[in-house]
C-alpha atoms as one frame of an Amber mdcrd trajectory, in Angstrom:
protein
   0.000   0.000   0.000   3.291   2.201   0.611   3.913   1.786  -2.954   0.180
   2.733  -3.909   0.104   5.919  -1.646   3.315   6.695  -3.109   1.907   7.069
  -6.840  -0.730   8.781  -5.850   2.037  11.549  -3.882   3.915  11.539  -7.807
   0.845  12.428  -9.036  -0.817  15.022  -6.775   2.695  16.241  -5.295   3.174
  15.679  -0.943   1.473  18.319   0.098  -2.103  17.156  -1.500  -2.118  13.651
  -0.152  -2.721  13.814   3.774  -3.222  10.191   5.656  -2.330  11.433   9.145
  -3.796  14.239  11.310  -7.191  15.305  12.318  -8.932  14.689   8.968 -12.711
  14.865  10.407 -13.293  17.881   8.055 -13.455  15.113   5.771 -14.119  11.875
   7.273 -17.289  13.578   9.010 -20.629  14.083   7.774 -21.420  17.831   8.507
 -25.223  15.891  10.036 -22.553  14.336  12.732 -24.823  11.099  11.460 -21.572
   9.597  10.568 -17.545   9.362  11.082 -15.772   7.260   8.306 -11.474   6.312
   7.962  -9.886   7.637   4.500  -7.031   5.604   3.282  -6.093   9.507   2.451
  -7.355  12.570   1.311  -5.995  13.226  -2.533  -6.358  16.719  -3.364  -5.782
  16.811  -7.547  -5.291  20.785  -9.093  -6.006  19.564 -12.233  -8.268  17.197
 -14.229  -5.702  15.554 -15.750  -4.248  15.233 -12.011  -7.902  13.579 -11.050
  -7.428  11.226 -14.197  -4.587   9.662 -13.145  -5.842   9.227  -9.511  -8.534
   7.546 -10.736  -6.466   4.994 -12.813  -4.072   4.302 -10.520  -6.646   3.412
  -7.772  -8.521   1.264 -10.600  -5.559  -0.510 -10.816  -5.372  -1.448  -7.366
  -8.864  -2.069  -7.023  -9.569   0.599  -4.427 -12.314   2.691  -4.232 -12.686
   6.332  -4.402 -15.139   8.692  -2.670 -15.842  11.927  -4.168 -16.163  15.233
  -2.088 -16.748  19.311  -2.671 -17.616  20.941   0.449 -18.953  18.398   2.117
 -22.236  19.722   2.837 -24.212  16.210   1.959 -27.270  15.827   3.857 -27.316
  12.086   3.126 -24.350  11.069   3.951 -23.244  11.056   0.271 -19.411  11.923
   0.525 -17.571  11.049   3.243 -15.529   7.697   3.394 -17.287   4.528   4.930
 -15.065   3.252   8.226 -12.408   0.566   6.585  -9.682   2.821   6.097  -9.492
   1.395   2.553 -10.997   3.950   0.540  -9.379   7.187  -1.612 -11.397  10.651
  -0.627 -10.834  12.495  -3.583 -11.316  16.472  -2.558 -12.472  18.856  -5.531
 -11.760  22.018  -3.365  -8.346  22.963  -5.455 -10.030  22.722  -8.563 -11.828
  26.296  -7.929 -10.934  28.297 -11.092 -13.517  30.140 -13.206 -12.074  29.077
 -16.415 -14.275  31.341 -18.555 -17.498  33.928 -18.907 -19.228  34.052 -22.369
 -21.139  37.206 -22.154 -22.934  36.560 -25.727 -23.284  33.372 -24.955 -24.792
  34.149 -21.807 -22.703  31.099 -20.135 -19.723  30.521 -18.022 -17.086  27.830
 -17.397 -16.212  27.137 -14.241 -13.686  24.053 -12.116 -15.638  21.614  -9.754
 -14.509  23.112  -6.805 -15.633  26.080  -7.086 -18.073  26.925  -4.001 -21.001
  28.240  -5.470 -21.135  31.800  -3.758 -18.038  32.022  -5.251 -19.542  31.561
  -8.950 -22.822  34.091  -8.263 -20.559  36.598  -6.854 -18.127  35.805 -10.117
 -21.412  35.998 -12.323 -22.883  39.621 -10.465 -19.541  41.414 -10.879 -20.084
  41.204 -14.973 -23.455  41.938 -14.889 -25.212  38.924 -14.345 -27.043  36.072
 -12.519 -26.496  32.721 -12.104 -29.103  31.705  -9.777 -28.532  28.560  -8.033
 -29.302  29.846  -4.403 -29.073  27.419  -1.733 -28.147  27.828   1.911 -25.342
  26.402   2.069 -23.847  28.347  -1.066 -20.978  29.800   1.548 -19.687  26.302
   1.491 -21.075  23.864  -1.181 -19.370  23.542  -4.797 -20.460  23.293  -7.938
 -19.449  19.636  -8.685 -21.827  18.974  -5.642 -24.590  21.221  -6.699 -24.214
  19.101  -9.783 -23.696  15.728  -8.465 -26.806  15.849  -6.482 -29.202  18.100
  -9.009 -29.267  20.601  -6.267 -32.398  22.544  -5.761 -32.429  26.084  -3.771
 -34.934  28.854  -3.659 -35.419  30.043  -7.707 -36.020  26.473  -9.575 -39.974
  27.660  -9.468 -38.575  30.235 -12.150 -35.312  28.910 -12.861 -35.219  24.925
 -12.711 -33.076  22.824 -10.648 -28.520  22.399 -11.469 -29.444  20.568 -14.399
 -31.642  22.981 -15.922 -28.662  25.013 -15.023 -25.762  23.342 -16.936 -25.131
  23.407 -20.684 -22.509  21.490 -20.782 -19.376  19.133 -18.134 -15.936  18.125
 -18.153 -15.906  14.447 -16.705 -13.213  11.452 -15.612 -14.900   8.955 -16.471
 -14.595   5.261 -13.831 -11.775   4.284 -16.441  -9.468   7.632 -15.995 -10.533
   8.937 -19.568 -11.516  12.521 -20.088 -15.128  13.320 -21.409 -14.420  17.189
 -23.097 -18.131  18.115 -23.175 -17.776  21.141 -21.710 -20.248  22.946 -24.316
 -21.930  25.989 -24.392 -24.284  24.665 -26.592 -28.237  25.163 -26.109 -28.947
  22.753 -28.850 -27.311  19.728 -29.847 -28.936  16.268 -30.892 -26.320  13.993
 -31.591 -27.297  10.970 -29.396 -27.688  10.559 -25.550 -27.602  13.207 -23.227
 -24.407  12.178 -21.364 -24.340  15.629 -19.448 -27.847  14.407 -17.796 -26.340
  10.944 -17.340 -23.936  12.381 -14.782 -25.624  15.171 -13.327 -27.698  13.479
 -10.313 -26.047  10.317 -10.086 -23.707  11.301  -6.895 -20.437  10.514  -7.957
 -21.002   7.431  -8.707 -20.886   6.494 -12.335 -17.317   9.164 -13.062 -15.912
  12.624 -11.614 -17.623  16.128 -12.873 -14.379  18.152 -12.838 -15.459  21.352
 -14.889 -19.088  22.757 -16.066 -20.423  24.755 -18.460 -23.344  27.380 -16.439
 -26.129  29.316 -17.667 -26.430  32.780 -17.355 -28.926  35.173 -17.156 -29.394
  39.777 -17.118 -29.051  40.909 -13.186 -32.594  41.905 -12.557 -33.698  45.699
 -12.696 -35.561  44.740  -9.550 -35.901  41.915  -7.004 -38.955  42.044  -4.258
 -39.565  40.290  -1.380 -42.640  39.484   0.682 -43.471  37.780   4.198 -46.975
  36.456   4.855 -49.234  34.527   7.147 -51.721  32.089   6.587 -53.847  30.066
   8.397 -53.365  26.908   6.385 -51.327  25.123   3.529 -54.334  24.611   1.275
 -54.380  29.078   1.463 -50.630  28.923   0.824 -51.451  26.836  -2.158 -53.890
  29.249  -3.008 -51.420  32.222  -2.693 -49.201  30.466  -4.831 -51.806  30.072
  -7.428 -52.972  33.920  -7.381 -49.110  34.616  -7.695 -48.265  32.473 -10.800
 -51.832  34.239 -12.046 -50.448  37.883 -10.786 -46.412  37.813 -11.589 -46.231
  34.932 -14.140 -42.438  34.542 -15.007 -41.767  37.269 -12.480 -42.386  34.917
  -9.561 -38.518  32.977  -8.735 -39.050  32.115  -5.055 -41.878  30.678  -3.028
 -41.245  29.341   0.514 -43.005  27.822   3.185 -42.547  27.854   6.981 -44.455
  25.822   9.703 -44.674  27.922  12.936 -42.706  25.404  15.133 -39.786  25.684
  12.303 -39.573  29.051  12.968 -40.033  29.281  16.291 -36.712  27.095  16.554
 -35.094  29.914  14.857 -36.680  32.519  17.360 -35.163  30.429  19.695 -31.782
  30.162  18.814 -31.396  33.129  16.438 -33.421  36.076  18.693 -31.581  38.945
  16.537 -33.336  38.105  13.815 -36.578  38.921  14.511 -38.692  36.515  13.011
 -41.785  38.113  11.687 -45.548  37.371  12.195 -44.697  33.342  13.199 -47.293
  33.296  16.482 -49.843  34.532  14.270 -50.614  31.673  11.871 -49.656  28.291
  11.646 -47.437  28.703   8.319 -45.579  31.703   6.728 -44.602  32.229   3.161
 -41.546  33.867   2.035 -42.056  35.088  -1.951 -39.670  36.897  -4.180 -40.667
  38.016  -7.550 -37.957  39.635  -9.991 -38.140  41.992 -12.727 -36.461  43.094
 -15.465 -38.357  46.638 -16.210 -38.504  48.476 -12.926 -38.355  48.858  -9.596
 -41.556  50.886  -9.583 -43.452  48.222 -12.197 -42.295  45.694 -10.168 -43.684
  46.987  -6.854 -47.104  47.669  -8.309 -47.426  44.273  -9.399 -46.407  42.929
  -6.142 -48.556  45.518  -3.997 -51.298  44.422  -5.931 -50.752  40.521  -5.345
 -50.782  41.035  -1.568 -53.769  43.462  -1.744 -55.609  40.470  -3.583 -54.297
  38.056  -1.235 -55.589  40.006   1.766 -59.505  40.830  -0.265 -59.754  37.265
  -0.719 -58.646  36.444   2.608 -56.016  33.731   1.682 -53.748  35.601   3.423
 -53.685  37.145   7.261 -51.287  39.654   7.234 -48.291  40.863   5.296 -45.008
  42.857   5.356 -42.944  43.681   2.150 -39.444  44.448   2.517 -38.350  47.946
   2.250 -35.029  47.452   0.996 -32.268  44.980  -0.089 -31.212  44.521   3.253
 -34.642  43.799   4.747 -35.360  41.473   2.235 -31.888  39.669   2.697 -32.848
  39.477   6.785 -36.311  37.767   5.591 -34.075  34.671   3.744 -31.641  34.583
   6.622 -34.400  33.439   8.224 -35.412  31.135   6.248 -31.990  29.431   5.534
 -31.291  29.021   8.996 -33.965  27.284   9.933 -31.899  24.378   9.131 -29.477
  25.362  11.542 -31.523  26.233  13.986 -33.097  22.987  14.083 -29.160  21.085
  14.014 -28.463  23.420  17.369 -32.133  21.975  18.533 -30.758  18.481  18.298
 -30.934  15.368  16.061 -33.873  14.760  14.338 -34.990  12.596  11.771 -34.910
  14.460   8.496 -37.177  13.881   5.016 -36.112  16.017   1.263 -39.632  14.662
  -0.205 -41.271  16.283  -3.683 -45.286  16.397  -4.293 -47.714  17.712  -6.515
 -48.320  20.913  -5.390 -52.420  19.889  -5.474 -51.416  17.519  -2.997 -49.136
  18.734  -0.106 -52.632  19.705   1.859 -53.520  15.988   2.339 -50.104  14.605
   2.255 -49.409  17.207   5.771 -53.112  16.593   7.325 -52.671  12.601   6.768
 -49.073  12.444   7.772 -48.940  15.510  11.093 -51.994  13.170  11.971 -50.618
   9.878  11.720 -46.910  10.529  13.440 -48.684  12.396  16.548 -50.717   9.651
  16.573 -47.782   7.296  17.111 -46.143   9.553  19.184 -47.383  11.694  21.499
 -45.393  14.798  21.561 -43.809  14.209  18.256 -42.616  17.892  16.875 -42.596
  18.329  13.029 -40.720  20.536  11.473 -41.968  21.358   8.153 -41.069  23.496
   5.736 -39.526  23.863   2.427 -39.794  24.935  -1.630 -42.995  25.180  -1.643
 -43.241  27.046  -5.218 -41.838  23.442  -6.669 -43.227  21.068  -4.455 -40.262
  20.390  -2.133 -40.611  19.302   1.900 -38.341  19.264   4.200 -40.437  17.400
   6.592 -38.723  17.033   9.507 -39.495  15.170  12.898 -37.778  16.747  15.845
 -38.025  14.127  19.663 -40.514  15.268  21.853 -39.833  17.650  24.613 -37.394
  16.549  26.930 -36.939  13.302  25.108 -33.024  12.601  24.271 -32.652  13.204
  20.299 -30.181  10.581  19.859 -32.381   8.163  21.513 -35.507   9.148  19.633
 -33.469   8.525  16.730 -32.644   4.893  17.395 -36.201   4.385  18.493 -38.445
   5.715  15.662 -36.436   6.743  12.712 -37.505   3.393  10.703 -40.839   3.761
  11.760 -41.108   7.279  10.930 -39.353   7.083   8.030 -41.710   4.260   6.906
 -44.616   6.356   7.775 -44.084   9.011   5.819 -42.816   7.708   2.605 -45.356
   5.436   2.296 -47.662   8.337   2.555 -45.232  10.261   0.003 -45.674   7.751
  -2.320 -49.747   7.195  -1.895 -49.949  10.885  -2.633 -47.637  10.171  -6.203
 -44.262  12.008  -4.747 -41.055  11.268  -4.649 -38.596  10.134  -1.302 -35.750
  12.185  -2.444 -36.103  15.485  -3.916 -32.807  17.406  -3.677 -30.837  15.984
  -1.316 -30.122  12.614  -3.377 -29.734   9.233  -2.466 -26.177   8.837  -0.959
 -25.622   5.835   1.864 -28.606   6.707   4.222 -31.309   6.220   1.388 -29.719
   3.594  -0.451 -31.050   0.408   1.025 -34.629   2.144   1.015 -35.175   3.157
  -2.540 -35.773  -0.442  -3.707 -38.739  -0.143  -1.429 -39.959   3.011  -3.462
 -38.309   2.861  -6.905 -39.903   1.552  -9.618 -38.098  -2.276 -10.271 -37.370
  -1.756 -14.018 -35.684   2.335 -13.617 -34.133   0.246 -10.984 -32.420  -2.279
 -13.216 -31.753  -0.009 -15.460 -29.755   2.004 -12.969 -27.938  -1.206 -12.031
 -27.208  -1.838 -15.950 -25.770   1.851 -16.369 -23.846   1.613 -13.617 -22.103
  -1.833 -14.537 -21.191  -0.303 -17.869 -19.777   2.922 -16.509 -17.791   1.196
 -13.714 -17.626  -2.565 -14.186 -15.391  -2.827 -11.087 -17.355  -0.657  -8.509
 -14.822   1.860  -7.478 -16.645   5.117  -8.137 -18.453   6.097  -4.708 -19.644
   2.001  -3.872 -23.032   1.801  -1.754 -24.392   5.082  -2.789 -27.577   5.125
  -4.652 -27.198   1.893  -6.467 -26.200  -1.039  -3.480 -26.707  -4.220  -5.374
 -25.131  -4.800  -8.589
């Protein structure tokens, strides 16, 4: 193995291949759901670096775990606990390689964390709108690998909608140059969408070639109450009606969600949560004015309020008003961590749905526990949950966990799937789904998984035992 470690430190050079030290930046989960060992952390600069890696360790038979910033929230990218595997980091890889202005795209490395590539994108006079909130931290090859979500896909789609074109290393070492810019181009299968989603494991996304779009003349931002999800629904409705195109964000909050962040956040002064038992958090964007903008959003929320879907209302004044109303928002997430484990769900659902799906599903869990607390909340605008189950009060997290996270988890995607959703909606697969999507998947997308996977990487070294577990 001396030898082994040693080609891979010929490769990479000695300071980019660490095997002792405190590697838990790493080796942990940022969940704390799970530790692994690294055989070592490779660090490549360059995708021709990353191919060799990757054929040396085919050689040897050893596998190799792909990581950005380690921000999975399924356990996705950390090594398991053998001290046998390669962690292969894509934080050097963090150049912009290139910005098309008439193309409207830009070209940028992997590792590249994606606040990195909207701030890149706003200093030439334009958006790339991937906003998630963990952007501080996650990468692009991550965003990519996972089909990463955020708060604009209701106007702007999810990463793949996102991505023209990628530079990959394939399970063999060889070099897929399809970093395109190209909008059209029908000249057999869509390898780019082959990659995008599948979590590292079928090759390595080293580069990727990003849509762009005009900075908006104006961006507005709303907070409102309402009494019920079937009026946020509504609300949703009268704004797709209302703002059409305009509309790029539509969140949901459940009062005990937020009330977690009132908790452990006071400063930011969470606004109208004890009113109602849900909030909605809505951003529209324009590209005419500020003052058309705010006429068409004045009038939404005067609608709203006529038709009583809505309780009450507060638009934000300024930019940094309406950034303090999505700091909320994004650290509910946190807020909850700081709360304690808890037993987490990334589930997708017809919008006409998510009504019943909550009623059905709050009912059912309180009914098997008493005390249960659900935090729900999510992307509303697309259909996202994060439905979340938090231990009752006074009731040791880590021990709920062991107790009821099968059950639970049972629970509630067999409800998800009654109601024609999905178990996994931007979060992925990664180790901590992967033995329960052949309870929800259909059997023949299954085996054809399985089938694309033996093709790309015959001898199972690219991320083993996520998404696909039986070959």
């Amino acid at each position: 193995m001396n030898e082994f470690l040693n080609k891979l430190t010929a490769i990479v050079g000695p300071a980019h291949v660490q095997t002792n030290g405190d590697l838990t930046k790493f080796e942990e989960d940022w969940r704390k759901r799970a530790k692994g060992k690294a055989l070592a952390v490779v660090s490549p600069g360059t995708t021709e670096e990353v191919s060799l890696v990757i054929k040396a360790c085919l050689q040897e038979r050893v596998s190799i775990v792909p990581q950005g910033g380690n921000t999975s929230m399924v356990v996705g990218s950390i090594p398991n606990n053998t001290g046998t595997q390669v962690l292969l980091s894509l934080q050097r890889m963090n150049k912009v390689r290139a910005i098309d202005a008439a193309n409207l795209t830009m070209s940028v490395e992997s590792g590249c964390v994606l606040q990195q590539v909207q701030q890149c994108a706003e200093k030439e006079g334009y958006l790339f709108p991937l906003s998630l909130g963990s952007q501080g931290s996650c990468t692009i090859g991550g965003n990519l690998s996972t089909n990463a979500g955020g708060t604009q896909v209701v106007r702007y789609g999810n990463a793949r909608e996102l991505c023209l074109g990628l530079e990959v290393v394939t399970a063999t070492g060889e070099i897929w140059h399809g970093l395109t810019g190209l909008r059209k181009d029908n000249t057999g299968y869509d390898l780019k969408n082959l990659y995008i989603g599948s979590e590292g494991t079928l090759g390595i996304i080293t580069a990727a070639t990003l849509k762009l779009y005009p900075l908006p003349a104006a961006k507005l931002t709303a907070w409102a109450s309402v009494k019920t999800i079937q009026q946020a629904v509504e609300l949703l409705g009268l704004a797709h009606k209302m703002l059409g195109p305009a509309l790029s964000g539509f969140e949901m909050m459940g009062q005990f969600a937020l009330s977690l962040v009132n908790k452990h956040f006071p400063q930011m002064n969470v606004p109208l949560w004890r009113e109602n038992p849900y909030c909605i958090l809505l951003e529209a964007s324009d590209n005419e004015s500020e003052s058309h903008a705010r006429e068409q959003f004045e009038g939404l929320m005067q609608k709203a309020i006529e038709s009583e879907i809505i309780s009450d209302a507060v638009i934000a004044e300024s930019l940094s008003q309406a950034k303090a109303l999505w700091l909320i928002r994004e650290n509910i997430t946190m807020a909850q961590a700081t709360e304690g484990l808890n037993i987490k769900h990334d589930i997708s659902l017809p919008v006409s749905k998510i009504a019943a799906f909550v009623d059905e599903t709050d009912s059912k869990i309180t009914q098997k526990i008493q005390g249960a607390q659900i935090v729900n909340f999510g992307h509303l605008g697309d259909g996202n949950l994060h439905y979340n189950v938090q231990a009752p009060q006074g009731v040791d997290s880590k021990t709920f966990l062991q107790k009821y996270e099968h059950d639970i988890n049972t629970l509630v995607y067999d409800n998800v799937i009654k109601y024609a959703g999905s178990i996994s909606a931007e979060h992925g697969v990664g180790s901590l789904k992967v033995d329960t999507l052949k309870d929800y998947k259909d059997p023949t997308a299954l085996a054809l998984m399985r089938s694309i996977k033996k093709a790309l990487d015959p001898h199972n070294i690219m991320n083993p035992g996520r998404v696909i577990n039986e070959l």
